[in-house]
N, C-alpha and C positions, 0 to 999 in steps of 0.2 A: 652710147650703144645700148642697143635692146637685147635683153637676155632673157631666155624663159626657163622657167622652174616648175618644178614637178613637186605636190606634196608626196614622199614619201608612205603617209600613212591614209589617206585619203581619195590619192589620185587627181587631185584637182591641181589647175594649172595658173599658172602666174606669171606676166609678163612686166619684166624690171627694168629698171635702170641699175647704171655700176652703182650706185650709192642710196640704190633703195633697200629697206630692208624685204629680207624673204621670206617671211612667216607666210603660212597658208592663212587665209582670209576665211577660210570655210572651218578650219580644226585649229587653228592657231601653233600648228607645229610647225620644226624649220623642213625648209625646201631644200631641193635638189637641184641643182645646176643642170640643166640639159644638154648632151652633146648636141646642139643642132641650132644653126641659126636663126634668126628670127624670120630673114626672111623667106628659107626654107621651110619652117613651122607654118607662115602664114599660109604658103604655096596651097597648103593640104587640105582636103575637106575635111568633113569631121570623121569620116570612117578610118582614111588614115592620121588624122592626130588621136585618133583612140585606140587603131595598130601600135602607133610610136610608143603612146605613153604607156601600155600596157607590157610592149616589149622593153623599156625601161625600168621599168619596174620590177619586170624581171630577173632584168642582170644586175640590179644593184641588191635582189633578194641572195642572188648565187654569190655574190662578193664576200 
């Protein structure tokens, strides 16, 4: 199964596997598990996976 990751500290995105590792490829810090499928992820154009990840980003800020 395909899982996508958020870096935290950078905002770039990562599409995994269960037994990939999750480090961001752009900042080398760890990722974020996304609530959101994959294959809803891909549904989106880039305006909204840049609504998602933004709005992500935010709620893991207020946590």
């Amino acid at each position: 199964m395909l899982r996508i990751y958020i870096c935290t500290q950078c905002g770039s995105t990562r599409i995994v596997s269960n037994n990939h590792d999750s480090s961001c490829l752009v900042c080398n810090k760890p990722m974020s598990r996304a609530p959101i499928t994959y294959e809803k992820y891909i549904g989106f154009d880039r305006t909204q996976r840049e609504e998602f990840i933004k709005n992500w980003l935010n709620k893991l800020e207020g946590e």
